[in-house]
C-alpha positions as semicolon CSV with decimal commas, in nm:
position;residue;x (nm);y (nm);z (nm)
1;X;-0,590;1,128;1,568
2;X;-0,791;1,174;1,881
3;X;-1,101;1,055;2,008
4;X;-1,293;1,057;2,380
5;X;-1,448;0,727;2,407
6;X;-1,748;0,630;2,687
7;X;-1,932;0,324;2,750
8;X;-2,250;0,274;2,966
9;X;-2,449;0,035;3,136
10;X;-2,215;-0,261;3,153
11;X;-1,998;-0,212;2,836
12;X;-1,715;-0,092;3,084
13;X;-1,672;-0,471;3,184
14;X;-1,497;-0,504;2,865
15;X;-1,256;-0,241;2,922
16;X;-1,029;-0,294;3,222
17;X;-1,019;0,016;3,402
18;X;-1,326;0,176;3,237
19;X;-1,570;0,313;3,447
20;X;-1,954;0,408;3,377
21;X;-2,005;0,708;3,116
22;X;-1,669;0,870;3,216
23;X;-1,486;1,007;2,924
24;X;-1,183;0,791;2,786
25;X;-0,965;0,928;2,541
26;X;-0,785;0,710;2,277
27;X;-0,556;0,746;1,976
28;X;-0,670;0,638;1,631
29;X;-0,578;0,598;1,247
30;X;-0,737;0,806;1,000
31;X;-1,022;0,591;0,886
32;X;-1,141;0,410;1,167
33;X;-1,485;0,351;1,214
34;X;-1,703;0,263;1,526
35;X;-1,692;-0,118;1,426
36;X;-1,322;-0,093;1,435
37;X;-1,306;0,040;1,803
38;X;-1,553;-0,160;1,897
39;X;-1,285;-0,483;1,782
40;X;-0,987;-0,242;1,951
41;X;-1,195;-0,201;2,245
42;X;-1,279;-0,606;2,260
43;X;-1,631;-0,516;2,261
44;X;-1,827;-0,817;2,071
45;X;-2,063;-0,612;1,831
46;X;-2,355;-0,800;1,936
47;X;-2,356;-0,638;2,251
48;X;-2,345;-0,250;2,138
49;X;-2,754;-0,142;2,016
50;X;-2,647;0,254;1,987
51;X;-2,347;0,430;1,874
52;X;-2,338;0,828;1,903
53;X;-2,059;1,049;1,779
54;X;-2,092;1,401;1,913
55;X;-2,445;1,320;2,034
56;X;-2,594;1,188;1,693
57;X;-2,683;0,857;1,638
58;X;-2,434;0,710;1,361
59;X;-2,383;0,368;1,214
60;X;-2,123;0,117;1,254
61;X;-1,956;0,189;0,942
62;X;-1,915;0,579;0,972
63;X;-1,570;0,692;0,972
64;X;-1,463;0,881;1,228
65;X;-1,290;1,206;1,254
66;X;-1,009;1,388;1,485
67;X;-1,161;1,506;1,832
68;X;-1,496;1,306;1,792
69;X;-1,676;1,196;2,140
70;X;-1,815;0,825;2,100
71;X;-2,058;0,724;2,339
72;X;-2,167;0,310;2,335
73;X;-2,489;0,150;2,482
74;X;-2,579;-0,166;2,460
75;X;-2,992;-0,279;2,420
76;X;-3,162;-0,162;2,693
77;X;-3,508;-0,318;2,885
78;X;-3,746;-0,203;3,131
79;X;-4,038;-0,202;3,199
């Protein structure tokens, strides 16, 4: 199945060729959840604070489904 994948705010330096919030679409098996891409992606789960599919927040261990949009963020400061 297909999914559009993006990753902000320095996520994309795990991903050669990924660039800033700009959508990247991948092929997946039926059953994958965010954890999973986040070990396809070589993204070390420590470093991803929010997951959204389709613009709700969702947990690691949802499963995801055909044509979902997963956005990644990782913890975020400021002051």
């Amino acid at each position: 199945m297909k999914i559009e994948v993006r990753v902000f705010s320095g996520l994309e330096k795990y991903i050669p060729g990924a660039r800033f919030g700009k959508p990247m679409p991948m092929e997946i098996a039926d059953g994958f959840t965010p954890r999973m891409l986040l070990e396809k992606l070589n993204i070390p789960e420590k470093e991803v604070f929010t997951v959204l599919i389709n613009g709700l927040h969702k947990d690691l261990d949802d499963v995801l489904c055909d044509g979902d949009r997963v956005s990644l963020f990782p913890p975020v400061g400021g002051g």
